[in-house]
MARDOZA-467346 format. One record per atom (N, C-alpha, C): residue in one letter; x, y, z. Coordinates in nm, 3 decimals, decimal comma. Example, Ala and Ser with C-alpha at 12.3 -4.5 7.8 and 13.67 -1.06 7.14 Angstrom:
2
{rose 'A'; {1,319; -0,569; 0,780}},
{rose 'A'; {1,230; -0,450; 0,780}},
{rose 'A'; {1,320; -0,330; 0,780}},
{rose 'S'; {1,285; -0,225; 0,708}},
{rose 'S'; {1,367; -0,106; 0,714}},
{rose 'S'; {1,290; 0,003; 0,787}},
***
This chain:
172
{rose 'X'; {-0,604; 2,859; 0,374}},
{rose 'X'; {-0,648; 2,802; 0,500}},
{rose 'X'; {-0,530; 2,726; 0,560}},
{rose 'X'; {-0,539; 2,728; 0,691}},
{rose 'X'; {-0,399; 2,687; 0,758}},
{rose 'X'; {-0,467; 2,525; 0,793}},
{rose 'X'; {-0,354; 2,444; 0,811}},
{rose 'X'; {-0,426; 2,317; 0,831}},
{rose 'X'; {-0,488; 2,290; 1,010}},
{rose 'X'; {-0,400; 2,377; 1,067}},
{rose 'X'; {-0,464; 2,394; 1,202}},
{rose 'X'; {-0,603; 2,417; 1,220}},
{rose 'X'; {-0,634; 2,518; 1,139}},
{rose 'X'; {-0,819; 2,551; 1,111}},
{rose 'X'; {-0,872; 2,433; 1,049}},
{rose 'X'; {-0,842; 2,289; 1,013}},
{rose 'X'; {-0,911; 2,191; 0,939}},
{rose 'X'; {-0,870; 2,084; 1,082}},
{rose 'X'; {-0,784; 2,060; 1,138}},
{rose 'X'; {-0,756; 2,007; 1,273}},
{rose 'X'; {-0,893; 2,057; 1,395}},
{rose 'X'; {-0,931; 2,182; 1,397}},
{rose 'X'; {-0,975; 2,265; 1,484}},
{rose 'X'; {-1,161; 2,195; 1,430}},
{rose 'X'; {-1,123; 2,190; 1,302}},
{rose 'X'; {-1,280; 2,192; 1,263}},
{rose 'X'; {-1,356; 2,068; 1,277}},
{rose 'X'; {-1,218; 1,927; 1,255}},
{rose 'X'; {-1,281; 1,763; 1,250}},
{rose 'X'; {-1,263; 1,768; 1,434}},
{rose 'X'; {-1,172; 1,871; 1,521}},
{rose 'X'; {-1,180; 1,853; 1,672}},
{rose 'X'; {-1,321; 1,823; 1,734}},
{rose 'X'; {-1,371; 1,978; 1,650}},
{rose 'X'; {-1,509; 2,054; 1,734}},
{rose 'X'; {-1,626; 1,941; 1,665}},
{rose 'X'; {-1,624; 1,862; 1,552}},
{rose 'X'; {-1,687; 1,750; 1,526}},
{rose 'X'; {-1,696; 1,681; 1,595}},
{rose 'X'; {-1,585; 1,619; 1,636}},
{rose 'X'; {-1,622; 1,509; 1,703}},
{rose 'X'; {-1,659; 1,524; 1,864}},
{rose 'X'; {-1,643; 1,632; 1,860}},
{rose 'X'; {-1,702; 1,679; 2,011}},
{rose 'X'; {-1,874; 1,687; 1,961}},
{rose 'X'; {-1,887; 1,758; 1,871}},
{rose 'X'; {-2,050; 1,741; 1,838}},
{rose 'X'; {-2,112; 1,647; 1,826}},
{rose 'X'; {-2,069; 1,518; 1,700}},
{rose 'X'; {-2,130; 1,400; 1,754}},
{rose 'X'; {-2,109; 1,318; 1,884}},
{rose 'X'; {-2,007; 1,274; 1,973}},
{rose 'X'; {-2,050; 1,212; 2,102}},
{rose 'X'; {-2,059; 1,269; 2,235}},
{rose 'X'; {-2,042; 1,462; 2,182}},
{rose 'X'; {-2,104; 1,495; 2,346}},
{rose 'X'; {-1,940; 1,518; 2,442}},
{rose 'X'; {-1,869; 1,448; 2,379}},
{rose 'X'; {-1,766; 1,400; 2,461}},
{rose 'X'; {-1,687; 1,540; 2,453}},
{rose 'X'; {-1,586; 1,552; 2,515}},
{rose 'X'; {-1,448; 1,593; 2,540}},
{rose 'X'; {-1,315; 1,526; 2,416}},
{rose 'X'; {-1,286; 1,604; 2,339}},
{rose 'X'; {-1,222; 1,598; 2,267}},
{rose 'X'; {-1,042; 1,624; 2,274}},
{rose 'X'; {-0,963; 1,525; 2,269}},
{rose 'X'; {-0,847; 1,592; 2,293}},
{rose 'X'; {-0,723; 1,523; 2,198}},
{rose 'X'; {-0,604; 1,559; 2,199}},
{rose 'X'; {-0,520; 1,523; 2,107}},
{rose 'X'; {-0,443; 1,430; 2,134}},
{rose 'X'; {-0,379; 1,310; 2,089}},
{rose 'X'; {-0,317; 1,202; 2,195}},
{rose 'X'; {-0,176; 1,280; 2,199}},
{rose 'X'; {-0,074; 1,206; 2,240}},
{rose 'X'; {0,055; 1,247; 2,255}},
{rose 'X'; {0,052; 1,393; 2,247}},
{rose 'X'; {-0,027; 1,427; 2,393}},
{rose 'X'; {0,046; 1,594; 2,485}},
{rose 'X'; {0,095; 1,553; 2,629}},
{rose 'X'; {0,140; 1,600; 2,619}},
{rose 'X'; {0,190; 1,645; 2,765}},
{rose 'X'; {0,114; 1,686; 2,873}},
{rose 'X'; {-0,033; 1,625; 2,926}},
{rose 'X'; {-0,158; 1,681; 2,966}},
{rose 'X'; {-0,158; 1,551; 3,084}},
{rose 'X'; {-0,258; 1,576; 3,134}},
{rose 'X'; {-0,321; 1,454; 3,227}},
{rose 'X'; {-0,465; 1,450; 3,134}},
{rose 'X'; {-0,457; 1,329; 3,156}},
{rose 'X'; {-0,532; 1,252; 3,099}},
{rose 'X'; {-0,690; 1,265; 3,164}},
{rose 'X'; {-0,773; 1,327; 3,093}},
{rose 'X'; {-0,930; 1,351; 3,127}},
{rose 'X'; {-0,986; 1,286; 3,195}},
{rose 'X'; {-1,092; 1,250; 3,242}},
{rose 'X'; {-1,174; 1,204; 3,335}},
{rose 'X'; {-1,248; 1,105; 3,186}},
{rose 'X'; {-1,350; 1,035; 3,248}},
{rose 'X'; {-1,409; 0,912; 3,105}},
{rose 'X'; {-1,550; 0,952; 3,149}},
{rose 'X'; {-1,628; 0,982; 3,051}},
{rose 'X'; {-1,581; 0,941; 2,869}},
{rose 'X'; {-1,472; 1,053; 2,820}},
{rose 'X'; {-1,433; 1,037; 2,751}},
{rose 'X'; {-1,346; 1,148; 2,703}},
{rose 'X'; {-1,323; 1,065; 2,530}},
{rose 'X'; {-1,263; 1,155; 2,441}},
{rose 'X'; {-1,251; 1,107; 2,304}},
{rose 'X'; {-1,070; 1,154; 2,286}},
{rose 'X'; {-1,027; 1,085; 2,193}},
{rose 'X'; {-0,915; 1,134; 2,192}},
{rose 'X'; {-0,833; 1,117; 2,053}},
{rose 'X'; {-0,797; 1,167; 1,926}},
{rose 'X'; {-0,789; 1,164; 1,799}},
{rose 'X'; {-0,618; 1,193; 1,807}},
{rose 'X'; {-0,575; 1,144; 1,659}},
{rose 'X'; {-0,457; 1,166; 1,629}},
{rose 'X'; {-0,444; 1,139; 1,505}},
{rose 'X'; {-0,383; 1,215; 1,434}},
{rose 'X'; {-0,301; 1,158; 1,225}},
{rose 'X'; {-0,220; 1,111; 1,242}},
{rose 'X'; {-0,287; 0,977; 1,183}},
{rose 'X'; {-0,171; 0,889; 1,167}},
{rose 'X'; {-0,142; 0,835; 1,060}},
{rose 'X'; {-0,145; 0,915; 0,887}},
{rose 'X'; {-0,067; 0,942; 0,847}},
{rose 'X'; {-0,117; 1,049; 0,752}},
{rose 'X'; {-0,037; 1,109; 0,648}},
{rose 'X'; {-0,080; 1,204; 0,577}},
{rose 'X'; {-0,024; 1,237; 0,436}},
{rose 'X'; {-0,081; 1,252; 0,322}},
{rose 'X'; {0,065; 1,250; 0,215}},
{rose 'X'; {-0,030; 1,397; 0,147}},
{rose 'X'; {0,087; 1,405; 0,030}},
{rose 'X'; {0,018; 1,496; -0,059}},
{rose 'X'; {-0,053; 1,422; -0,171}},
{rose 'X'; {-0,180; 1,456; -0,240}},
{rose 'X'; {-0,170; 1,366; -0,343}},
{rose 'X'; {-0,204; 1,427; -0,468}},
{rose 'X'; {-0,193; 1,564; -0,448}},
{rose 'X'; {-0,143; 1,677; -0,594}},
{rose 'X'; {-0,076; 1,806; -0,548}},
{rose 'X'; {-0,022; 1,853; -0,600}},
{rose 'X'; {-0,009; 2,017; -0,584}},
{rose 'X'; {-0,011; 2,052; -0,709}},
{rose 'X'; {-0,039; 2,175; -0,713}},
{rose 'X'; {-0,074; 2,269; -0,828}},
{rose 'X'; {-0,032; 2,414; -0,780}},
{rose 'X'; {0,054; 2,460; -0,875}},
{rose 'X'; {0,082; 2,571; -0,875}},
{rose 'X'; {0,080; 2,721; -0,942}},
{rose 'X'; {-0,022; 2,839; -0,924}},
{rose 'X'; {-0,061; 2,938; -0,997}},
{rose 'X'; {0,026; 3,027; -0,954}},
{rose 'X'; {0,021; 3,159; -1,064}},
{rose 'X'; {0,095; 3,241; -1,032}},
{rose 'X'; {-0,031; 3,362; -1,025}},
{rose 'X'; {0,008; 3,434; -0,939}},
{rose 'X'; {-0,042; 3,579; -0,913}},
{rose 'X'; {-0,053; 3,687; -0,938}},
{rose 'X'; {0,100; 3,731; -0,933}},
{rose 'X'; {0,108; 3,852; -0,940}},
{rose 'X'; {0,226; 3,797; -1,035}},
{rose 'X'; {0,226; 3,851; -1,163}},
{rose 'X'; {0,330; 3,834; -1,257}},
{rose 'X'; {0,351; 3,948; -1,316}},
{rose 'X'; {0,435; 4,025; -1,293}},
{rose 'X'; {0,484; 4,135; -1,371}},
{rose 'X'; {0,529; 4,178; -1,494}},
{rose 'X'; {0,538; 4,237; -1,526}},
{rose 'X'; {0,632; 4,230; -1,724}},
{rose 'X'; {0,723; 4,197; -1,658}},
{rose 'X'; {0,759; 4,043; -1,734}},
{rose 'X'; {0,924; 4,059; -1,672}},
{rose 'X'; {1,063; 4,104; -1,756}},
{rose 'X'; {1,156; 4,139; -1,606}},
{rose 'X'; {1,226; 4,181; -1,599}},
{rose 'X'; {1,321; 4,144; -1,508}},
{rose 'X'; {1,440; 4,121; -1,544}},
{rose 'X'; {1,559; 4,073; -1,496}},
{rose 'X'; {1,492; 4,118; -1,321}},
{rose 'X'; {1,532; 4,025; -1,211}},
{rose 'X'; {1,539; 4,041; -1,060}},
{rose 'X'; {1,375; 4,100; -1,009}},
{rose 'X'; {1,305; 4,074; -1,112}},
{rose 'X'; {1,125; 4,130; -1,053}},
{rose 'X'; {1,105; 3,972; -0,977}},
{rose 'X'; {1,021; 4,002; -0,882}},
{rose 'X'; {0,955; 3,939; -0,790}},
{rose 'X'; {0,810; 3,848; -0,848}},
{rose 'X'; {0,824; 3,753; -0,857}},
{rose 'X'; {0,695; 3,727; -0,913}},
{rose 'X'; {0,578; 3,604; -0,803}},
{rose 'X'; {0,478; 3,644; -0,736}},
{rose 'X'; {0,402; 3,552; -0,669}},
{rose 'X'; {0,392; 3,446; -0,677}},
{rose 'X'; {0,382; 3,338; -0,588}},
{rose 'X'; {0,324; 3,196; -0,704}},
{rose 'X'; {0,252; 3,114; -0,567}},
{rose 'X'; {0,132; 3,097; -0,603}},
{rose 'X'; {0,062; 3,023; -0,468}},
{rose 'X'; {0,060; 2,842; -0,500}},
{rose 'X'; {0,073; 2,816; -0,414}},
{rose 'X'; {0,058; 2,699; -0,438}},
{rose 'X'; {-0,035; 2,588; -0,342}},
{rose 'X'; {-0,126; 2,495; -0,394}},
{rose 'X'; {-0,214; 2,413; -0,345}},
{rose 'X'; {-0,206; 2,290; -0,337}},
{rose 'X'; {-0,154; 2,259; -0,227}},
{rose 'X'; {-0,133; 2,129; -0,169}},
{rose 'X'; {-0,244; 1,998; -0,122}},
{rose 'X'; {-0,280; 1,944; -0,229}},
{rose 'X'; {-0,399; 1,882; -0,180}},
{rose 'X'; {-0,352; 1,739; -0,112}},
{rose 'X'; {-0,404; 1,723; 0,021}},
{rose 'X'; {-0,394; 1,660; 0,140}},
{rose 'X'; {-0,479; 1,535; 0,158}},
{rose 'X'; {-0,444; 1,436; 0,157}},
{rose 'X'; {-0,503; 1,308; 0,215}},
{rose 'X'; {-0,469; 1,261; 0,390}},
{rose 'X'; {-0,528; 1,280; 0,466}},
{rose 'X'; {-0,472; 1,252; 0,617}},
{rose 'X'; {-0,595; 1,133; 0,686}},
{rose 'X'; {-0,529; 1,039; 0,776}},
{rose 'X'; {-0,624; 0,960; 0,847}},
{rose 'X'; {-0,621; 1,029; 0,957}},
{rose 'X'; {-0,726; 1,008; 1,040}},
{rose 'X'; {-0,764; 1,055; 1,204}},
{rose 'X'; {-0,809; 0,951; 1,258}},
{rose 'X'; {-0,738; 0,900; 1,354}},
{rose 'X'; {-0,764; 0,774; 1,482}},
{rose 'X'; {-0,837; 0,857; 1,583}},
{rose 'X'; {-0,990; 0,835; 1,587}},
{rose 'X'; {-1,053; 0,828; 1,668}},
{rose 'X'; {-1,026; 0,747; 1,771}},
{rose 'X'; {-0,995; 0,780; 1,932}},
{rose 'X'; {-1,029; 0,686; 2,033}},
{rose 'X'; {-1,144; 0,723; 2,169}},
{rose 'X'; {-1,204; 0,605; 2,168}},
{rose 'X'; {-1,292; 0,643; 2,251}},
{rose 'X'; {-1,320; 0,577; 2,405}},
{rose 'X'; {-1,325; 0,650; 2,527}},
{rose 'X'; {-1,270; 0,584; 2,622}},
{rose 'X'; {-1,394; 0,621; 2,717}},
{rose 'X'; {-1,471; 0,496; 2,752}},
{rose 'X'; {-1,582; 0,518; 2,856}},
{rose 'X'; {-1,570; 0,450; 2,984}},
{rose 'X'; {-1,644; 0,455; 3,135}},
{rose 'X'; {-1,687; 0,367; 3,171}},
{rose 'X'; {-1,792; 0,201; 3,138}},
{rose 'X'; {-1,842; 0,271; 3,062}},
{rose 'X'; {-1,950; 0,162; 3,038}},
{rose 'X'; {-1,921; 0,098; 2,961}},
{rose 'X'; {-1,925; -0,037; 2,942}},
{rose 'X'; {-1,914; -0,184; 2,844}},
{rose 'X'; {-1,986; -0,233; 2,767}},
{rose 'X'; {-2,135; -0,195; 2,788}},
{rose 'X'; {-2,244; -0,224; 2,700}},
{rose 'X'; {-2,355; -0,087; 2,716}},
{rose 'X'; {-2,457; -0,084; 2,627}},
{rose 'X'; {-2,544; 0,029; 2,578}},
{rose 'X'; {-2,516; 0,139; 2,544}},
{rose 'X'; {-2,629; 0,227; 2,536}},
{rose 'X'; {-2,546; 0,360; 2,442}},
{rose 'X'; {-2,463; 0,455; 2,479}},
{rose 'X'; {-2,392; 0,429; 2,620}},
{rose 'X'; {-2,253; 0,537; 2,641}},
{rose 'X'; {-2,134; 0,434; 2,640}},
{rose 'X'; {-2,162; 0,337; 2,588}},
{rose 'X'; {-2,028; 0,238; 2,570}},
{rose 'X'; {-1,978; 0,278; 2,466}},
{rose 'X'; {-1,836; 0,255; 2,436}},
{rose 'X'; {-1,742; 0,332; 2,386}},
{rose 'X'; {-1,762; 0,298; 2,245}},
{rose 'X'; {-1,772; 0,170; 2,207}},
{rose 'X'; {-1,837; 0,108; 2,087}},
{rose 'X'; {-1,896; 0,158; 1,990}},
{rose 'X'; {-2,045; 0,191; 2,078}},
{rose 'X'; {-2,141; 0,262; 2,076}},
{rose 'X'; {-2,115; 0,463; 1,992}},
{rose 'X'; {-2,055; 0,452; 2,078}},
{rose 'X'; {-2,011; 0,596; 2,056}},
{rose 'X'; {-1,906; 0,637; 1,971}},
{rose 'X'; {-1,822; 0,515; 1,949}},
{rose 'X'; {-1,734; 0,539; 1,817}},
{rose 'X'; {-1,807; 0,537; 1,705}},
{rose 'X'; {-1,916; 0,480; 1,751}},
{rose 'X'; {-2,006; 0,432; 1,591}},
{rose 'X'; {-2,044; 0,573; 1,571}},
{rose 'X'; {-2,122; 0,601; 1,658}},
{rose 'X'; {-2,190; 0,763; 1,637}},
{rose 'X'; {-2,154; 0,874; 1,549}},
{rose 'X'; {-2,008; 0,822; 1,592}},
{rose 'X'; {-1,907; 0,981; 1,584}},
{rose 'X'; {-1,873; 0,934; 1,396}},
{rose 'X'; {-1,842; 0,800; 1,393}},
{rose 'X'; {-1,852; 0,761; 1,249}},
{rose 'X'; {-1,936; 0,809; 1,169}},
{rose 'X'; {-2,049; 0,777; 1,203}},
{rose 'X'; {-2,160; 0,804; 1,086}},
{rose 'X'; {-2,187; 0,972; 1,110}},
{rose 'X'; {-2,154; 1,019; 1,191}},
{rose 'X'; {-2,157; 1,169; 1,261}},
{rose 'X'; {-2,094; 1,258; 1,107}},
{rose 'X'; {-1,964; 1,205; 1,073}},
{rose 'X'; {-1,939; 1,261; 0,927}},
{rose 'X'; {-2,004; 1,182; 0,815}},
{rose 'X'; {-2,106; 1,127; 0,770}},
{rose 'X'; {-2,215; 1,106; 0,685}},
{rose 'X'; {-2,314; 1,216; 0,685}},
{rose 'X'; {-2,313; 1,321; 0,766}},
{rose 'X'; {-2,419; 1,371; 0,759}},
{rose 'X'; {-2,421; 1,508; 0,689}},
{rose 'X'; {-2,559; 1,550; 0,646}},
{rose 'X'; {-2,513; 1,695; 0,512}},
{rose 'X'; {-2,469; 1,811; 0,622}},
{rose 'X'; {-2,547; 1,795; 0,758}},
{rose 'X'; {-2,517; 1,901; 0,821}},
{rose 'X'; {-2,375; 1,897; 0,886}},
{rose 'X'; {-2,287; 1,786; 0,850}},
{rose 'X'; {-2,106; 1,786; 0,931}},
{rose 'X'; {-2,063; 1,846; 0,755}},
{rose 'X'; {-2,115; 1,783; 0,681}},
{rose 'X'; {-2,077; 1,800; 0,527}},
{rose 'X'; {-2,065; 1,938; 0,489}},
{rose 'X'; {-2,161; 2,006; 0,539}},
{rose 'X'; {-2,173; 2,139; 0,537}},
{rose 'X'; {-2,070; 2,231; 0,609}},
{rose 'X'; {-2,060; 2,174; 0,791}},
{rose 'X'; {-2,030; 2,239; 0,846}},
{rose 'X'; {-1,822; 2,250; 0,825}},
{rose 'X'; {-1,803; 2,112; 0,764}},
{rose 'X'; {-1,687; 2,097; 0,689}},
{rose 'X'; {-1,640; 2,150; 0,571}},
{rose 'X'; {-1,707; 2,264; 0,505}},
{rose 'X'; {-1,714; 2,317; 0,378}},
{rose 'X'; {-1,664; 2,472; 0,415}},
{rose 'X'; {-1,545; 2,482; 0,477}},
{rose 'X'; {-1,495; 2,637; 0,514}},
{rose 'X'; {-1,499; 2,745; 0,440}},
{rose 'X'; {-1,392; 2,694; 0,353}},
{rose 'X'; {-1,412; 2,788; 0,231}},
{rose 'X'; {-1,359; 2,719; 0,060}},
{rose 'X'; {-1,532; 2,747; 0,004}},
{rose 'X'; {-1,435; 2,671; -0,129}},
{rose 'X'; {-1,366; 2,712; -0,202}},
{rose 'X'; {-1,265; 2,649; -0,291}},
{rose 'X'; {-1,252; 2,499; -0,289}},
{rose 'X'; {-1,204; 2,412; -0,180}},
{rose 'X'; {-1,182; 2,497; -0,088}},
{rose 'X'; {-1,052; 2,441; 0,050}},
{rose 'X'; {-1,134; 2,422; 0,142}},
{rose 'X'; {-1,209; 2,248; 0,094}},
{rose 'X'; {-1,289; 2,204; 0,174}},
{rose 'X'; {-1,261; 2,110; 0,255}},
{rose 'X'; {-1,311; 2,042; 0,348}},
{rose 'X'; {-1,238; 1,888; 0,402}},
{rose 'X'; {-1,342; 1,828; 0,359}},
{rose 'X'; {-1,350; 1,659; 0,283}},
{rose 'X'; {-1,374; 1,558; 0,258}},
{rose 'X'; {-1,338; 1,479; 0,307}},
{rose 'X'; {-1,463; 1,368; 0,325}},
{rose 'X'; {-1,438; 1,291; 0,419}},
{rose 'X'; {-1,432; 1,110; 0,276}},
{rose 'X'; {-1,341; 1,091; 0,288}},
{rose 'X'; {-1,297; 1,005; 0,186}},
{rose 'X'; {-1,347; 0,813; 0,233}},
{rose 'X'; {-1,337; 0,809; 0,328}},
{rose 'X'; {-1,356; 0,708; 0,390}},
{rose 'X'; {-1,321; 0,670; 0,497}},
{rose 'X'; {-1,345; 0,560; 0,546}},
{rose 'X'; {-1,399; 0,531; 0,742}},
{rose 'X'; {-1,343; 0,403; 0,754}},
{rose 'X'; {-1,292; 0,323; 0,830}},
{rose 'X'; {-1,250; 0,181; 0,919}},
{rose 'X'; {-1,385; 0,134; 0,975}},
{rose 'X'; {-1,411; 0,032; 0,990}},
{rose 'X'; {-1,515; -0,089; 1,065}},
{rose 'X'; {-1,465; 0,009; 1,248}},
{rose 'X'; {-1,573; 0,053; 1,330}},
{rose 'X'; {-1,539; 0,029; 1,471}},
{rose 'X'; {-1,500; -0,140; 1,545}},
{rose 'X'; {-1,368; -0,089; 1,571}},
{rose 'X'; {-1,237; -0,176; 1,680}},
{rose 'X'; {-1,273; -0,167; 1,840}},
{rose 'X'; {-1,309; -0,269; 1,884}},
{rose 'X'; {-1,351; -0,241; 2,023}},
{rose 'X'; {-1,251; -0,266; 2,085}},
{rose 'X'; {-1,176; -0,236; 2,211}},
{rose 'X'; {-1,045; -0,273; 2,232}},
{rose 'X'; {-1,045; -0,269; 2,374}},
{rose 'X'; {-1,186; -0,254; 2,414}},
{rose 'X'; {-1,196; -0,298; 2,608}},
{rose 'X'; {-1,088; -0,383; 2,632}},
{rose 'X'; {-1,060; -0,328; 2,787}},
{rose 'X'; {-0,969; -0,410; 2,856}},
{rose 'X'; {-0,948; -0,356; 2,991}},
{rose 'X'; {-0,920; -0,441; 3,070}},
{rose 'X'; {-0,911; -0,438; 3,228}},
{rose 'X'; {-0,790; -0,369; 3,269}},
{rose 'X'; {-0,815; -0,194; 3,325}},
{rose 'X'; {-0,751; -0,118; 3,377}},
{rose 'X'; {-0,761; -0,085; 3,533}},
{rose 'X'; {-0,666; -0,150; 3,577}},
{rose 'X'; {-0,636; -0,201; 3,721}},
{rose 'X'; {-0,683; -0,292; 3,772}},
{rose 'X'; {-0,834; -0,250; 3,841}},
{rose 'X'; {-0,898; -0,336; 3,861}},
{rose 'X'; {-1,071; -0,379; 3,847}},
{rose 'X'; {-1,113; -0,286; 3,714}},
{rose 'X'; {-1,222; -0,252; 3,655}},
{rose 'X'; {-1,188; -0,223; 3,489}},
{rose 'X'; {-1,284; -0,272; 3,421}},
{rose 'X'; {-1,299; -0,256; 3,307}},
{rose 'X'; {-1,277; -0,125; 3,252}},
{rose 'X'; {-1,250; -0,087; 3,120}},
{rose 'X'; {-1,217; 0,093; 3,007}},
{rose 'X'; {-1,301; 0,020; 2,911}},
{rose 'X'; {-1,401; 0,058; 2,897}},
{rose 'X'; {-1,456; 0,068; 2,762}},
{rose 'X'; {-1,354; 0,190; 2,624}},
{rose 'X'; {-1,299; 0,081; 2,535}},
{rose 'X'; {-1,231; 0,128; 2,447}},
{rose 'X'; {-1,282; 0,088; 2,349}},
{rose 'X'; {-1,278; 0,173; 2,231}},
{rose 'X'; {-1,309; 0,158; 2,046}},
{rose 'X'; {-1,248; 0,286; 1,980}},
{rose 'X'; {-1,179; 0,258; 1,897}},
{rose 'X'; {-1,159; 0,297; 1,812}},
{rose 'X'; {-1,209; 0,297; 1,641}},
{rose 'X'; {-1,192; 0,393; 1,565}},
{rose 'X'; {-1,249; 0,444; 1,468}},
{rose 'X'; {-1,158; 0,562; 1,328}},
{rose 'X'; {-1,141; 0,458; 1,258}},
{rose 'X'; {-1,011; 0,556; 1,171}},
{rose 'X'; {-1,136; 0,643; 1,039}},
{rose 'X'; {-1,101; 0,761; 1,012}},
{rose 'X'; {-1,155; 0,823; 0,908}},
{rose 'X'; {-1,050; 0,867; 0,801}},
{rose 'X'; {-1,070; 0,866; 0,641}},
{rose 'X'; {-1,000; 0,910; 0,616}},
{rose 'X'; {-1,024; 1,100; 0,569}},
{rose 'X'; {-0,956; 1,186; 0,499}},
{rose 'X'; {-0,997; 1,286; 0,469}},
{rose 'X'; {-0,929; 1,370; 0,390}},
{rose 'X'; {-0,985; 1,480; 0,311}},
{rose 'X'; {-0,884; 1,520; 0,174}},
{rose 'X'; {-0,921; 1,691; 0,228}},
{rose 'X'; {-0,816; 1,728; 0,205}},
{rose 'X'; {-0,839; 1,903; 0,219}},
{rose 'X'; {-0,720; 1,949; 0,120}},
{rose 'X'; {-0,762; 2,127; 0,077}},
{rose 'X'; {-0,622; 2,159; 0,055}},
{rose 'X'; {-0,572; 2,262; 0,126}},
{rose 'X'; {-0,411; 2,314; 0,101}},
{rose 'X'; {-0,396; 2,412; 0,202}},
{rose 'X'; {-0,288; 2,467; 0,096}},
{rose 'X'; {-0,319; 2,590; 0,078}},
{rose 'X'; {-0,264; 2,714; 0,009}},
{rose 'X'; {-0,152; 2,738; 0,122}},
{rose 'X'; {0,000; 2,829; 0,006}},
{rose 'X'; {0,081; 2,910; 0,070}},
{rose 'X'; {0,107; 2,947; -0,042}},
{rose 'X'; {0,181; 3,106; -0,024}},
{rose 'X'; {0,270; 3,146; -0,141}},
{rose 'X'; {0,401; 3,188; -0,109}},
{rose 'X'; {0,440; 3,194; -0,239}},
{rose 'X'; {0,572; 3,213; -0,224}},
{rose 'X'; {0,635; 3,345; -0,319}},
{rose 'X'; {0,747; 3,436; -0,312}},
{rose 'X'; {0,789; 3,478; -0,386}},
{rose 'X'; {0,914; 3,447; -0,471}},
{rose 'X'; {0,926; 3,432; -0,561}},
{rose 'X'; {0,995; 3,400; -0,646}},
{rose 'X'; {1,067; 3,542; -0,749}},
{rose 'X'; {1,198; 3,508; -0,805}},
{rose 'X'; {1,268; 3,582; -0,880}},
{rose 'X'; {1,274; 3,548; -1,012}},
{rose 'X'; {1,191; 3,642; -1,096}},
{rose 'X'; {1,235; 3,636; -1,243}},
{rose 'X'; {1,352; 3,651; -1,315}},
{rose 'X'; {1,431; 3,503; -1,365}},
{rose 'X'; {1,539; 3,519; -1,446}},
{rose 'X'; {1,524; 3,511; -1,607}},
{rose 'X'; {1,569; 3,676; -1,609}},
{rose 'X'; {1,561; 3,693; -1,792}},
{rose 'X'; {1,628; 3,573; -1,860}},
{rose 'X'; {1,792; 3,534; -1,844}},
{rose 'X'; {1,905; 3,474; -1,905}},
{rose 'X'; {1,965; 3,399; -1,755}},
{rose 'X'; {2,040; 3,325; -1,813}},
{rose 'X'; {2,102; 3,206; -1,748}},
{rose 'X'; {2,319; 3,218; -1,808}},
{rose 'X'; {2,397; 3,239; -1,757}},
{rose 'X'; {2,491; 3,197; -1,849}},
{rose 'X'; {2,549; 3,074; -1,771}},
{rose 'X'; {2,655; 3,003; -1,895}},
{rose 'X'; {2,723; 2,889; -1,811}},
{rose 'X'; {2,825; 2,844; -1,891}},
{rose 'X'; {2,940; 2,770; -1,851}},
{rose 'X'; {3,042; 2,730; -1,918}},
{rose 'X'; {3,058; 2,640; -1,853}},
{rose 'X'; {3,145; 2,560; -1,980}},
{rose 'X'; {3,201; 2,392; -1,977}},
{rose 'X'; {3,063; 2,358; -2,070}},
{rose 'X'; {3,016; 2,217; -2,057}},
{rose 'X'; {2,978; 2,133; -2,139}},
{rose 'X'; {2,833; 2,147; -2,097}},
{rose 'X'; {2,723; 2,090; -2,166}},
{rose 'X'; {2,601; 2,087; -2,122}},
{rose 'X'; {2,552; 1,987; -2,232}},
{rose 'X'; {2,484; 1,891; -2,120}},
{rose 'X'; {2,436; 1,748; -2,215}},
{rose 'X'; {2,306; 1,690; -2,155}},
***
């Protein structure tokens, strides 16, 4: 699974829980009309890889041998959420909360389960950050909402079987 298809999948989420317009921060775009939602990773590590082999041949000096490898992924996603409204349920607040508990549910749980084992998990969540503030000359309902999340993402590689090694000088 490419990690773009796990990007594509927490996108179309969070478009499902608040209804909203979903988009990526730092593009090169004009900026949507409000409400609009707007996500970004902000950060990501590995926190195993594991590596199988495939296709292993009898070896033999210069044979090709497969080897896939599984990169298992920890990444946060900054939810932001940007409304007109300041108070009730299309305030941005409001709707960060939604989209929060939106991955608690069996049916996002599910719909996050692509292909196993290369699932996304949702590891843990931030308190909603309300971060209203006066843009020009009228209020932005702003909140934000960090999730965290674990996936893995396969690649392979080919590799060369070496029968022997030689070498000279010293070895210590």
């Amino acid at each position: 699974m490419s990690f773009q298809t796990v990007e594509r999948a927490i996108q179309q989420q969070a478009t499902t829980a608040t209804g909203l317009t979903c988009i990526w921060e730092n593009q090169s775009r004009t900026r949507p009309a409000r409400p609009f939602v707007s996500m970004n990773i902000v950060n990501m590590e590995s926190v195993s890889t594991i590596g199988d082999t495939l296709d292993n041949p009898t070896p033999s000096a210069g044979a090709e041998i497969l080897v896939r490898t599984t990169d298992h992924l920890e990444f946060t996603v900054q939810f932001n959420v940007y409304t007109a409204d300041i108070v009730g349920v299309n305030a941005a607040r409001y709707r960060a909360h939604k989209l929060a508990t939106h991955f608690d549910k069996e049916t996002t749980i599910d719909a996050l389960d692509l292909t196993s084992p290369e699932t996304i998990a949702v590891v843990g969540r931030s308190p909603v950050v309300d971060s209203t503030t006066v843009l020009e000359t009228e209020y932005e309902g702003r909140a934000s909402v960090t999730i965290t999340f674990r996936t893995a993402v396969t690649f392979d590689d080919a590799v060369t079987y070496i029968e022997t090694a030689e070498f000279t000088g010293t070895y210590s």
